[in-house]
C-alpha positions in Angstrom: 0.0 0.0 0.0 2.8 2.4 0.6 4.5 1.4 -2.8 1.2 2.5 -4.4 1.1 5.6 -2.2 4.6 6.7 -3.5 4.0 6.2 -6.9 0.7 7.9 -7.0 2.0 11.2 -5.6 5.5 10.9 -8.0 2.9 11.1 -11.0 0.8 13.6 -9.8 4.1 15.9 -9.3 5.5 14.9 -12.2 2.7 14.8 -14.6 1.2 18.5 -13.4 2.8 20.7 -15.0 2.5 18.8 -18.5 -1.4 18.8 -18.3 -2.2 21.7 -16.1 -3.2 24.3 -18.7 -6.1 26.9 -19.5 -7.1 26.9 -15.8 -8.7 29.7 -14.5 -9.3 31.0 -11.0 -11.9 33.3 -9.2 -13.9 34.1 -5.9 -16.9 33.9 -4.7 -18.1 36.9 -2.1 -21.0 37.5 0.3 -22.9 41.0 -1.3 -23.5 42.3 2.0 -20.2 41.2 3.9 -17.6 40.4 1.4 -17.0 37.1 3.4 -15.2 34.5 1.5 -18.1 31.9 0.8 -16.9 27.9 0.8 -18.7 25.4 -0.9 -20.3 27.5 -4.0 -21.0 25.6 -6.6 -19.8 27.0 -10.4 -20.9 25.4 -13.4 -20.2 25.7 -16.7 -22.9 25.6 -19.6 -24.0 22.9 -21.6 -24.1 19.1 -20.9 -20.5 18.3 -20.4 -19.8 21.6 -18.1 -17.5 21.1 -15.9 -18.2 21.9 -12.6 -16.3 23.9 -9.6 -16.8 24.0 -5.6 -15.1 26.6 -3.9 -12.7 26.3 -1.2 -12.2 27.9 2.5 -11.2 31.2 0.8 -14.1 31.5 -2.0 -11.8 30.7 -3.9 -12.5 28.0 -7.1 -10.8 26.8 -10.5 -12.0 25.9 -13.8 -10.8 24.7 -16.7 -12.4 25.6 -20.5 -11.2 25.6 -23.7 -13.0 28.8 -25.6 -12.1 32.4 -24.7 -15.0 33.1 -22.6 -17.4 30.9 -20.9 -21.1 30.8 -19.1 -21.1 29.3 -16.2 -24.1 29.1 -13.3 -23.5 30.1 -9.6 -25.4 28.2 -6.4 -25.3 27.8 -2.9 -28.2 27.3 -0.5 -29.5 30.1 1.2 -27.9 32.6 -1.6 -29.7 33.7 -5.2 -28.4 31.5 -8.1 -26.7 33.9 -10.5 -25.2 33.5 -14.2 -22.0 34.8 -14.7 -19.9 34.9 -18.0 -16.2 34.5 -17.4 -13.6 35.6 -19.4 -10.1 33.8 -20.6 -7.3 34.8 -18.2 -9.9 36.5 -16.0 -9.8 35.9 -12.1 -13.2 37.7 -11.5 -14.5 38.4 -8.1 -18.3 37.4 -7.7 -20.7 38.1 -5.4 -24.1 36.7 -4.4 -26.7 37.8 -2.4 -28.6 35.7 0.5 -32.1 34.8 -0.1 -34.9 32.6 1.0 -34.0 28.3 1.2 -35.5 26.6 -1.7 -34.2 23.3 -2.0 -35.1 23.4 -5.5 -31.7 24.8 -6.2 -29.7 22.1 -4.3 -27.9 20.4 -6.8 -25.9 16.9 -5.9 -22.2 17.7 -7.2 -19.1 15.4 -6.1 -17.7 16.5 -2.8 -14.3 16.2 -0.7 -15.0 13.7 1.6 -15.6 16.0 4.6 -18.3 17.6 2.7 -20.1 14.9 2.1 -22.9 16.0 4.3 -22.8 19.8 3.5 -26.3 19.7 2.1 -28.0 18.5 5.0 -25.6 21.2 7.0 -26.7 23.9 4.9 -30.2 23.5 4.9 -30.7 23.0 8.5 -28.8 25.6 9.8 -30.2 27.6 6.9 -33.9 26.1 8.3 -34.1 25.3 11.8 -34.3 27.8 14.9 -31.1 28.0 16.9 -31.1 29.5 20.3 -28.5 27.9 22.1 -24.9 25.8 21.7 -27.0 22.7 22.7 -29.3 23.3 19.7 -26.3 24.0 17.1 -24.8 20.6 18.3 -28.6 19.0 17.9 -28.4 19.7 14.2 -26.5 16.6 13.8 -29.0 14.2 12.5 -29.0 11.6 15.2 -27.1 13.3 18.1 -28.2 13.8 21.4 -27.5 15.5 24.5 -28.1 15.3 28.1 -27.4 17.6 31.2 -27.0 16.3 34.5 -25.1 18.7 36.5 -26.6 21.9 36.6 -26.4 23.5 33.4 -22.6 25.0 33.7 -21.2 21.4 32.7 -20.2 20.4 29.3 -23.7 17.8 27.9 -23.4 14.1 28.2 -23.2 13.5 24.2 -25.5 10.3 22.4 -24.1 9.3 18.9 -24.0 6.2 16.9 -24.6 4.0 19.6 -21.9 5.2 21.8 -22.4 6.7 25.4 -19.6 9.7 24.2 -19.6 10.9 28.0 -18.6 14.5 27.4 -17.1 14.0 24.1 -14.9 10.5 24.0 -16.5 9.6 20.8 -17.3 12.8 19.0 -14.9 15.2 17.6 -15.7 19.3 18.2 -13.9 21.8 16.8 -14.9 26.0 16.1 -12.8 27.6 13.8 -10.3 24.8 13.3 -9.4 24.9 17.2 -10.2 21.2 19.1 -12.9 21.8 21.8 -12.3 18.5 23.5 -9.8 18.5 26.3 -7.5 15.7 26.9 -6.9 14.3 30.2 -9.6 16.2 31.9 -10.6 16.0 35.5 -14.3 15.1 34.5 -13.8 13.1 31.1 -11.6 12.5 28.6 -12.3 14.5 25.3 -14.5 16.6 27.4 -16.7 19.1 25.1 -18.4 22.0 26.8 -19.4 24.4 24.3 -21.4 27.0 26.1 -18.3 29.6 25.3 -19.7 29.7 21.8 -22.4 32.6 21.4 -25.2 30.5 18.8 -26.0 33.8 16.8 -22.0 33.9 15.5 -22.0 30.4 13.6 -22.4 31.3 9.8 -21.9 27.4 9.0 -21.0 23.8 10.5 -19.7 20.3 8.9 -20.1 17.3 10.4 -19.1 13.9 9.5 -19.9 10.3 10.8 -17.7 7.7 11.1 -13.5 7.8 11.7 -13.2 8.3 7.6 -11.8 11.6 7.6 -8.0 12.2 7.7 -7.9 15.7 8.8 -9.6 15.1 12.3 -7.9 12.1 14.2 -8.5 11.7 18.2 -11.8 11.3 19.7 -13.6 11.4 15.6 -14.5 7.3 16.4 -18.4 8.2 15.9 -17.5 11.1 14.0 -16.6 14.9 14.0 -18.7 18.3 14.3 -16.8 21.5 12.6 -18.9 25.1 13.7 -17.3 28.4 11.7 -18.0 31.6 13.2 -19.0 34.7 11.1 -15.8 36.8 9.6 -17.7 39.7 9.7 -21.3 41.0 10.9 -23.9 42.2 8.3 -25.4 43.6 10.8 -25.5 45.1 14.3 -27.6 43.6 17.1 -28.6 43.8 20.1 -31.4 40.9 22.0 -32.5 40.8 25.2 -34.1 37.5 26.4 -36.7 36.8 29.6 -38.8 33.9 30.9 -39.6 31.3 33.7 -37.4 30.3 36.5 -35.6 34.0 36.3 -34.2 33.1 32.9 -32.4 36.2 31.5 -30.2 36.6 28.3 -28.6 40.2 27.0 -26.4 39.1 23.9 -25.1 42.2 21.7 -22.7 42.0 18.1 -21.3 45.1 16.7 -19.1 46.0 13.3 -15.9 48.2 14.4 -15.1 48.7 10.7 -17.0 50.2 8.0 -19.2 48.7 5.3 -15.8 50.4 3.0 -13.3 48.2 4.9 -15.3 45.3 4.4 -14.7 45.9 0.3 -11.1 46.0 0.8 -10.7 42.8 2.9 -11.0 44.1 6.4 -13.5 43.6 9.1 -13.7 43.3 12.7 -15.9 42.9 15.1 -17.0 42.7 19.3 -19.8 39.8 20.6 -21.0 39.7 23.9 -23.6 37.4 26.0 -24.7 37.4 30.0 -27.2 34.6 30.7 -28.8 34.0 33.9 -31.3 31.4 35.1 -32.3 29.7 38.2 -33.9 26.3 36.5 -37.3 24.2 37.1 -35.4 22.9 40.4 -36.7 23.1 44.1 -32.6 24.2 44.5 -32.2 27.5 42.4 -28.9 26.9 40.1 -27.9 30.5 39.6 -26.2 29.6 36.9 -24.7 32.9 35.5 -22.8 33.0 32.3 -20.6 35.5 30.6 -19.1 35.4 27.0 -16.8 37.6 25.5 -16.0 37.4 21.2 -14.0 39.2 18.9 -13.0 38.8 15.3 -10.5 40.5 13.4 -9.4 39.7 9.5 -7.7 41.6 7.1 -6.0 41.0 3.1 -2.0 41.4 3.7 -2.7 41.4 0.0 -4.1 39.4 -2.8 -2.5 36.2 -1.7 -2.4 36.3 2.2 -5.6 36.8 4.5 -4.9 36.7 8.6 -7.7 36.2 10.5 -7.4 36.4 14.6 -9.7 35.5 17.5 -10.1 36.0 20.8 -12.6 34.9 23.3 -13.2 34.8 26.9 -16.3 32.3 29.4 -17.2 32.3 32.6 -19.5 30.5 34.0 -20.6 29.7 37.7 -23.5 27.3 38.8 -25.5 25.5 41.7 -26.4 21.7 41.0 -29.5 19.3 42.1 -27.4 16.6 40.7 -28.9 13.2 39.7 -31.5 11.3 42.5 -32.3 7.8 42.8 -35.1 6.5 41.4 -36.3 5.1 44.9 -36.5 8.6 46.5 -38.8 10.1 44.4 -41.4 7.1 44.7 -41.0 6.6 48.5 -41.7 10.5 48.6 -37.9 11.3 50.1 -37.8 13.9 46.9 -39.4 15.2 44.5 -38.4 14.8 40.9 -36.9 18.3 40.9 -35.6 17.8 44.6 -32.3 17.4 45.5 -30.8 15.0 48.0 -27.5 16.5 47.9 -27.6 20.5 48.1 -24.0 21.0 48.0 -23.5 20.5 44.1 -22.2 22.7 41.7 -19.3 24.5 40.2 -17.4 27.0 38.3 -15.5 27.2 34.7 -13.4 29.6 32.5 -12.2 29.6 29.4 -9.9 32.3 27.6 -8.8 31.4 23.8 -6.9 33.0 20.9 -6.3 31.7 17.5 -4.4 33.5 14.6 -4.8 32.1 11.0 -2.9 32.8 8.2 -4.3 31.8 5.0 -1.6 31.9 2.1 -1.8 31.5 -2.4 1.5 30.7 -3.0 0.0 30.3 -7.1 -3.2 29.8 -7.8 -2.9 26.2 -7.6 -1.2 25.8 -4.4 -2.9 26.9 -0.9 -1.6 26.9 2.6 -3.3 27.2 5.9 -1.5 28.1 9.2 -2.9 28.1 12.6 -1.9 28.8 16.0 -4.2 28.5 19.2 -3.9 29.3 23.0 -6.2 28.4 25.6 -6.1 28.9 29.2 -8.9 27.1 30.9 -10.1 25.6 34.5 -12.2 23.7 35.6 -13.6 23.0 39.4 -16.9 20.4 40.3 -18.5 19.6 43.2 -21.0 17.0 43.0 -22.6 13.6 44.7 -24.2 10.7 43.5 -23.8 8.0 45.8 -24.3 10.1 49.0 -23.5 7.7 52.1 -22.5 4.9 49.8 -18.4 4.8 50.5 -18.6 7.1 53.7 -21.7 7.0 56.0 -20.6 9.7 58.3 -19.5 12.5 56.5 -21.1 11.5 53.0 -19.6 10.6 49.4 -19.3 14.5 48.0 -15.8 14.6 45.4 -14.2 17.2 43.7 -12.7 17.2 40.6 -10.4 20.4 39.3 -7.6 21.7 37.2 -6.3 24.4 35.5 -4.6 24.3 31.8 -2.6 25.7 29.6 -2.6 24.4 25.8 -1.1 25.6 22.8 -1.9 23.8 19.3 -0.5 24.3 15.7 -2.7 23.0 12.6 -1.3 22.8 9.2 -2.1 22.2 5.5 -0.8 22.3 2.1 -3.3 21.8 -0.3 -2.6 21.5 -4.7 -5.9 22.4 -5.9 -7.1 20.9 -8.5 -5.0 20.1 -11.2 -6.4 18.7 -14.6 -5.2 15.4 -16.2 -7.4 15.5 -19.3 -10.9 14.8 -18.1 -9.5 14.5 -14.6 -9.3 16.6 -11.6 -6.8 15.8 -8.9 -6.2 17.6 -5.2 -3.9 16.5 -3.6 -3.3 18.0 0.6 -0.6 17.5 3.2 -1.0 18.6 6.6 0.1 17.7 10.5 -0.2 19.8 13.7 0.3 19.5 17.1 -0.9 20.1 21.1 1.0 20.3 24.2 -1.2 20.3 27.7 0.3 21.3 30.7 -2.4 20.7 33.6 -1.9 21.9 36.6 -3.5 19.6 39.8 -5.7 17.8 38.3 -7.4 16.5 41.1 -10.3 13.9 42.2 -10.7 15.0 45.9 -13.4 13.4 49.2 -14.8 16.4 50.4 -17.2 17.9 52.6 -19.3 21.0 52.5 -17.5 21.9 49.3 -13.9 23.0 51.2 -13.0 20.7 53.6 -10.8 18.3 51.5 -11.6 14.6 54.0 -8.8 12.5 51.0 -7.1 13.0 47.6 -7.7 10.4 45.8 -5.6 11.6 43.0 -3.8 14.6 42.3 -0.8 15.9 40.3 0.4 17.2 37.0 -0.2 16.0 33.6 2.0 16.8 30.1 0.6 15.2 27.5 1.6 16.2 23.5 1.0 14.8 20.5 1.8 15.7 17.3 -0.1 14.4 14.1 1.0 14.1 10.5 -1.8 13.3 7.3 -2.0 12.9 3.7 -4.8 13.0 1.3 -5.6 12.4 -2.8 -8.7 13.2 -4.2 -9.1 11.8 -8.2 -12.6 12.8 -9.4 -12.8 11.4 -12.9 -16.5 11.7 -14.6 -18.5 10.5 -12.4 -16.4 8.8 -10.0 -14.5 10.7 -6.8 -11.5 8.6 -5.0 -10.4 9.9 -1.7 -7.7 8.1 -0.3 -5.8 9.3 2.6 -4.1 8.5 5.7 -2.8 10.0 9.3 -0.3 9.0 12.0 -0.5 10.5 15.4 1.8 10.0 17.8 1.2 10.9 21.7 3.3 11.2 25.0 1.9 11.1 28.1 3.8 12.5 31.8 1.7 12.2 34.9 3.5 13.3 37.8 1.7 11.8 40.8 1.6 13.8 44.2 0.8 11.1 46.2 2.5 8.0 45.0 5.9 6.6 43.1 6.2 8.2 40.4 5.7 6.1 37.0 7.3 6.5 34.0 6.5 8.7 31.0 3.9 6.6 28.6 4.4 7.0 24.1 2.2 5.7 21.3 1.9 6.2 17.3 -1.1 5.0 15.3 -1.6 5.0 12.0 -5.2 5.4 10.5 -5.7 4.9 6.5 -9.0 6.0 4.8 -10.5 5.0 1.5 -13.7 6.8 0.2 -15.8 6.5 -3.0 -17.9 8.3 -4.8 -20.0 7.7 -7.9 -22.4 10.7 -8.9 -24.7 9.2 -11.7 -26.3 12.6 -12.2 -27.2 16.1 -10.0 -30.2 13.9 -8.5 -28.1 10.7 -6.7 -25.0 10.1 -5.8 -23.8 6.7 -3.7 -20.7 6.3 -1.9 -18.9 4.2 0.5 -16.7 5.7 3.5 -13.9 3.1 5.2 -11.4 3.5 7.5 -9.6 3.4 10.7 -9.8 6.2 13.7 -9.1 5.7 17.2 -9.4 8.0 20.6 -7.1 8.3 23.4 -7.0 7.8 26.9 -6.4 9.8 30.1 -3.3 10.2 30.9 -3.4 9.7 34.7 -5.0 6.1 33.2 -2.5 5.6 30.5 0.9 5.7 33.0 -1.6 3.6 35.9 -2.0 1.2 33.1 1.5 1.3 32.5 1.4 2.0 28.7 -1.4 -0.3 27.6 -4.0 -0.2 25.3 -3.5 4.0 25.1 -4.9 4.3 21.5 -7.7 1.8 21.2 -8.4 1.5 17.3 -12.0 1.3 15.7 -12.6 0.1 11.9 -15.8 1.1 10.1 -17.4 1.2 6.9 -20.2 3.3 5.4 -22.7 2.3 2.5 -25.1 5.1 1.7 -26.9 7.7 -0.8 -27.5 10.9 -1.6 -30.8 11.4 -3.2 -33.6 14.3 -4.9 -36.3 11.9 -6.2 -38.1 15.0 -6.7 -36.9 19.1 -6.7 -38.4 19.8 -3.2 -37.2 16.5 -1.7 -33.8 15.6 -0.3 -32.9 11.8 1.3 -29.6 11.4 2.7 -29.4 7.2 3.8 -26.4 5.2 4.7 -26.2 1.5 6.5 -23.0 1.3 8.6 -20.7 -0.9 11.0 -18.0 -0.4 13.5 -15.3 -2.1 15.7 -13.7 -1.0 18.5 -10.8 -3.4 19.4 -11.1 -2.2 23.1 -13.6 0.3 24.6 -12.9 1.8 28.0 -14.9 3.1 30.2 -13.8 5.2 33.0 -15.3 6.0 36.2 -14.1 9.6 37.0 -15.6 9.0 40.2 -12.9 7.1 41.2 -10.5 7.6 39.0 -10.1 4.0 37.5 -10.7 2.3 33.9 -13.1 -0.7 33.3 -11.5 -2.4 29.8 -15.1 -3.4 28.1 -13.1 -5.7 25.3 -13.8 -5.6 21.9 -17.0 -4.3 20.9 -19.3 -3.4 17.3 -22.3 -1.5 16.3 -24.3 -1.6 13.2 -27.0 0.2 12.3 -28.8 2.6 9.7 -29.6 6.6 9.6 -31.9 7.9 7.4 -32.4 12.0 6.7 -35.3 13.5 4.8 -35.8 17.0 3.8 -39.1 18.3 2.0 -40.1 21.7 0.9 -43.9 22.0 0.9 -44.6 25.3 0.2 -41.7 28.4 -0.8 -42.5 28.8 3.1 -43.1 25.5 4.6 -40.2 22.8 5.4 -40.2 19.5 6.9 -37.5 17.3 8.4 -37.3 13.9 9.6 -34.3 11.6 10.6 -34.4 8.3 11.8 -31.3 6.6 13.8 -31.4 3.0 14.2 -28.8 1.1 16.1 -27.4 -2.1 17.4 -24.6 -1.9 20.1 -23.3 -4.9 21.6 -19.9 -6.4 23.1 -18.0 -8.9 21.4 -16.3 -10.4 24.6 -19.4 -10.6 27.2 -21.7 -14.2 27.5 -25.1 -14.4 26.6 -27.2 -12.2 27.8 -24.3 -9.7 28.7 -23.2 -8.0 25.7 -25.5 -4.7 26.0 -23.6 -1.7 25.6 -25.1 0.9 28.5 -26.9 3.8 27.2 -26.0 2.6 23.7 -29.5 4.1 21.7 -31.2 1.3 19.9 -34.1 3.5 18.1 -33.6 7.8 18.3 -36.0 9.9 15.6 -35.7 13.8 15.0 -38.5 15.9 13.4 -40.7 18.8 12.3 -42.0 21.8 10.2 -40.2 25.2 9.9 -41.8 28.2 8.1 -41.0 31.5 7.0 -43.5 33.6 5.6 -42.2 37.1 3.3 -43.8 39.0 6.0 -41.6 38.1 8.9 -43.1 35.8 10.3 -41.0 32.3 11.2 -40.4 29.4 13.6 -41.4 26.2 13.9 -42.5 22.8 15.6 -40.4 20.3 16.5 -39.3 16.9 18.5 -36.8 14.7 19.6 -37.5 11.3 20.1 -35.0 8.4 22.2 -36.5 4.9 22.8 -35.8 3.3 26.3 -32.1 1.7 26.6 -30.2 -1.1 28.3 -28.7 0.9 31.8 -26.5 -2.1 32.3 -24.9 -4.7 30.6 -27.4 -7.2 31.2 -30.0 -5.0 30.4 -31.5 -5.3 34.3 -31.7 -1.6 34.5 -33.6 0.6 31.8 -32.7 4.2 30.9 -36.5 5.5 29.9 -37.0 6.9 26.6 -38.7 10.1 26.0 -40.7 12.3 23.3 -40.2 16.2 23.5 -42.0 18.8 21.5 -40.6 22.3 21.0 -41.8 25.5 19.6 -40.2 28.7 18.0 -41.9 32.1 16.9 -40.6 34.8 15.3 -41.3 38.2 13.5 -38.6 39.0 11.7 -38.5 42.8 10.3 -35.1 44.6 8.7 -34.8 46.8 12.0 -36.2 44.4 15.1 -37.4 40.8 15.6 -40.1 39.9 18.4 -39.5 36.0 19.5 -41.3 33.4 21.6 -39.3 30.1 22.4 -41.0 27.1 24.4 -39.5 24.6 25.7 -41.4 20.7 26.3 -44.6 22.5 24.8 -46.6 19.5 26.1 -44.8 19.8 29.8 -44.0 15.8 29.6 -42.3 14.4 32.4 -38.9 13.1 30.9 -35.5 12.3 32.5 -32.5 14.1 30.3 -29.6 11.9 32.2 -29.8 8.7 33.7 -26.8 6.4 34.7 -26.9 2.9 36.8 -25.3 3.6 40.5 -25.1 2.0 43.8 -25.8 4.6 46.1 -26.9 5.3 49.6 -29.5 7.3 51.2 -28.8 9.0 54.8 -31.4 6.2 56.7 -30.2 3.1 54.1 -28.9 0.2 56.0 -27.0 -0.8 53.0 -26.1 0.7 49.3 -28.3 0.0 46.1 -28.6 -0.5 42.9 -30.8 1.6 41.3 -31.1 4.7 38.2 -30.1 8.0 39.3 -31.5 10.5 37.0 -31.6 14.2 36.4 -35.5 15.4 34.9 -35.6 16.9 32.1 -37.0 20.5 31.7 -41.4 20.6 31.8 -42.7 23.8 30.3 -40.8 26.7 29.9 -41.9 29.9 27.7 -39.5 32.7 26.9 -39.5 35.8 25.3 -37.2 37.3 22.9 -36.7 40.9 21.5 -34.1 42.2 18.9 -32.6 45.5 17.5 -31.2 45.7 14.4 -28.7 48.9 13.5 
């Protein structure tokens, strides 16, 4: 296979510049904003027109033969224009936004981690957003749960896996990892509430380990949200409902409509929420987010782009109550057995891009990130289960410093005849330093009873990949691979110390995809991903199983049976050689063995009216473990049966919103399926009238007040008058009702 590799890459270099003639380059442009638009499709007139998607940058190539050519512009949410393009010309386009109509969705061969940008664009295009949890809900067949207070990062639901915080699921906004190695609560944990929902212009997501650019923790698969480069718009919204739910959230241009033209915008975001929660124990969680956004044209081949962000965030938690104490009356289901629960966060980021033409055929993209984070919990779910004196309360914390490097070097596009051929090379790197990271007995929050672990972690990894994509016709080959290598110190304040731990794993990918025309388009997605462990696991274990590999395989479709009506579909299989769970209660790792899932997702979207949309995705999914005996093998929380749904509109008058639900069937708690996580069906509704210079909102919350649980887990706990522990579901409800209103200025 590497033989092949080699060879493939000496002819593409060699063969380039022999075939790489009449190609012509220009850029695509929001009218109002001048922001570079990605994934525009261009194509040319007639029946053989070729046909162009444009990159990061707006920018795109084409190849033609005459002196001047017609060629048709696209992109959901934008007005389709003709253009006539001129030989040697590199024009600069722009389009103007306008109302969805998936008539104009056209299905074009994509690079393989845009194979879902359709469904991307029209949802976030479609749908309501009002909070991170909602942006991450997009993702047809994700869930989320919350089951510490609000101020902690959502317990995630994907593909069959239990992703804890983000074990499974890759996040990333604006190139920069959310998930945090190592940390005190859960490895790869994701907590997005830093992100204001009113900045993200677009996401990606992918499903599956088939992508070669994102490597640790993309096992189920990877989310990608892109903040706005610049504002068309000032605002300004204030937000109000039950349970002393407040929101002020304000975005303004620092740059003029005239700098925008020339390249250069900036701009300040800022949110304060506050709410106290459906709970008998107010949460007061309170939470503070500062943005800005700079970017500027060095000139006409170099762009820089920098960020900077600060959260903070502070909270009271109910945490999760048996199931026992609610029926024998102890508690209600928003009770609290436990009133000392909750915890604080911060987050400060900055990320400078640089985004180089070194010709028009080959790009390169720099990035540098900082963040400096912590992290401190209090919480209690087994209560007098270990200690029945001074109770079972932990505390997990840390601080951290990380600093990250991303890199590519992309060929675009380079014509062998017929063909088109893009070929990337990239790598980056991150080094943690945490600072205590500590799992602590506690009572009344500061009196530390134990440390059960504590120290210092460096952990670094650095990551090289490769990828070729050879679209001939109607066939697209992407073939790539990545190797990531990882170290892992853990300097242990309370025993020996152990010995530095060191691992390399390489992942290949192979993806094809066969476009018979712009209605269907099939494809199958291979390959090998992995995620890593903690590190305070990974010396313990001394070295073992630190990268556990998974191995999956994609069959699916892309379809417009009709011009209103989009299917996405795909049947799919994976195997982890070894899944881990850890219990960050005690700091330990359960090895589960070797495990696989199968299943099949299914995505519709219909356009009944120019003002009407419906949406419907069904997950199906079997989990199970290799290694257990019969009647064993469940998978905990795995989700055998999740549906998403419902009708948007948007009338010409303003008026918009929409109706919709989330649906999770009950699920195995245990591996022996003993225990049952209950399932639950939620209804939502959105309201909105939208005018150019204000926008009145209603948003409502479990419009049907059902009583749901959002988290459940399996634990053996202990209640105060309990002669011994049991085993039982601790769960946090879900929200009942809950109405709030919304009102906007536009300047």
């Amino acid at each position: 296979m590497r033989k092949i590799f080699i060879l493939f890459y000496l002819f593409f270099f060699i063969s380039f510049h022999c075939f790489a003639q009449h190609i012509f380059q220009g850029k695509i442009l929001d009218a109002t904003t001048s922001e570079p638009l990605e994934s525009v499709i261009i194509r040319v007139a007639g029946k053989n027109g070729m046909t162009a998607v444009t990159q990061s940058q707006g920018d795109f190539l084409l190849k033609f033969n005459a002196d001047t050519c017609q060629a048709n512009v696209s992109m959901i949410g934008y007005k389709s224009k003709t253009i006539i393009i001129y030989k040697q010309q590199s024009p600069l386009i722009y389009i103007e936004k306008a109302p969805l109509d998936l008539k104009e969705i056209v299905i074009t061969s994509q690079s393989n981690n845009f194979s879902f940008h359709n469904l991307s664009a029209i949802d976030i295009n479609m749908r309501p957003v009002n909070s991170s949890q909602d942006l991450m809900r997009l993702v047809p067949g994700l869930f989320l749960g919350q089951h510490q207070g609000g101020g902690i990062a959502e317990h995630i639901f994907f593909r069959g896996f239990d992703a804890d915080h983000g074990t499974d699921v890759n996040v990333s906004v604006d190139g920069m990892p959310v998930n945090l190695v190592s940390q005190a609560h859960g490895q790869g944990f994701t907590d997005l509430h830093f992100l204001i929902p009113e900045l993200v212009t677009t996401y990606e997501f992918g499903k599956g380990p088939y992508y070669s650019s994102y490597g640790d923790f993309a096992t189920a698969g990877y989310v990608s949200f892109k903040t706005k480069d610049a504002l068309d718009k000032n605002m300004f919204k204030i937000e109000g409902g039950q349970f002393n739910t407040t929101r002020l959230m304000t975005m303004i241009n620092l740059l003029s409509n005239k700098a925008k033209q020339h390249g250069e915008s900036a701009y300040l975001a800022a949110e304060d929420a506050y709410t106290d929660g459906p709970f008998h124990l107010p949460q007061k969680l309170n939470r503070i987010n500062l943005f800005g956004k700079y970017n500027m044209d060095i000139n006409k081949a170099n762009r820089v782009t920098i960020n900077l962000s600060t959260f903070n965030s502070g909270w009271n938690s109910s945490g999760e109550i048996p199931e026992r104490a609610v029926k024998l009356g102890i508690t209600s289901r928003f009770g609290y057995i436990d009133s000392l629960q909750g915890g604080s966060t911060g987050r400060s980021t900055a990320i400078i891009k640089l985004h180089s033409f070194i010709s028009d055929k080959l790009e390169m993209q720099n990035e540098i990130y900082y963040l400096n984070y912590f992290f401190n919990l209090h919480y209690d779910d087994t209560f007098f289960a270990d200690d029945s004196i001074n109770g079972d309360q932990l505390r997990q914390k840390e601080a951290r410093d990380e600093l990250g490097y991303n890199g590519k070097l992309i060929h675009h596009k380079y014509f062998l005849n017929d063909a088109v051929l893009v070929s990337s090379i990239g790598g980056g790197m991150q080094y943690n330093a945490i600072h205590n990271s500590e799992l602590s007995h506690t009572k009344n929050e500061t009196i530390v009873l134990e440390y059960l672990q504590l120290g210092d972690i460096k952990q670094c990894s650095f990551n090289l990949f490769f990828n070729e994509t050879f679209q001939s016709g109607r066939w697209l080959l992407d073939a790539g691979s990545r190797i990531d290598y990882m170290n892992f110190n853990y300097q242990d304040k309370l025993n020996q110390q152990q010995p530095s731990r060191e691992k390399v794993i390489a992942s290949p990918k192979l993806n094809i995809q066969y476009t018979a025309n712009k209605s269907i388009q099939v494809y199958l997605k291979t390959g090998k991903g992995f995620h890593s462990n903690n590190a305070k696991v990974v010396v313990a274990n001394k070295g073992e199983d630190i990268l556990p590999a998974c191995y999956g395989a994609d069959i699916g479709v892309n379809w417009k049976p009709a011009s209103h009506l989009y299917i996405n579909a795909a049947l799919w299989y994976l195997y982890l050689k070894q899944e881990f769970v850890y219990d960050a209660d005690e700091g330990t790792i359960e090895p589960g063995g070797k495990t696989k899932r199968k299943g099949i997702d299914v995505s519709f979207r219909y356009q009944f009216y120019k003002w009407l949309f419906a949406s419907l995705d069904v997950n199906a999914c079997k989990a199970r473990s290799v290694a257990g005996s019969k009647g064993n093998t469940f998978l905990p929380l795995a989700v055998p049966f999740s549906s998403t749904g419902g009708l948007d509109f948007k009338f010409h008058n303003g008026l918009n919103g929409g109706l919709s639900y989330r649906y999770m069937t009950d699920r195995p708690a245990d591996e022996n399926n003993t225990f049952k996580a209950q399932g639950y069906f939620v209804t939502d509704f959105t309201a909105n009238y939208t005018k150019s210079k204000y926008e009145i909102g209603l948003e409502i919350q479990n419009l049907f007040n059902t009583k749901w649980r959002e988290a459940q887990f399996e634990v053996t706990s202990r209640l105060q008058d309990e002669a011994a522990p049991v085993d039982d579901i601790n769960f946090s409800a879900g929200a009942p009702f809950f109405a709030k209103l919304k009102f906007s200025v536009f300047f």
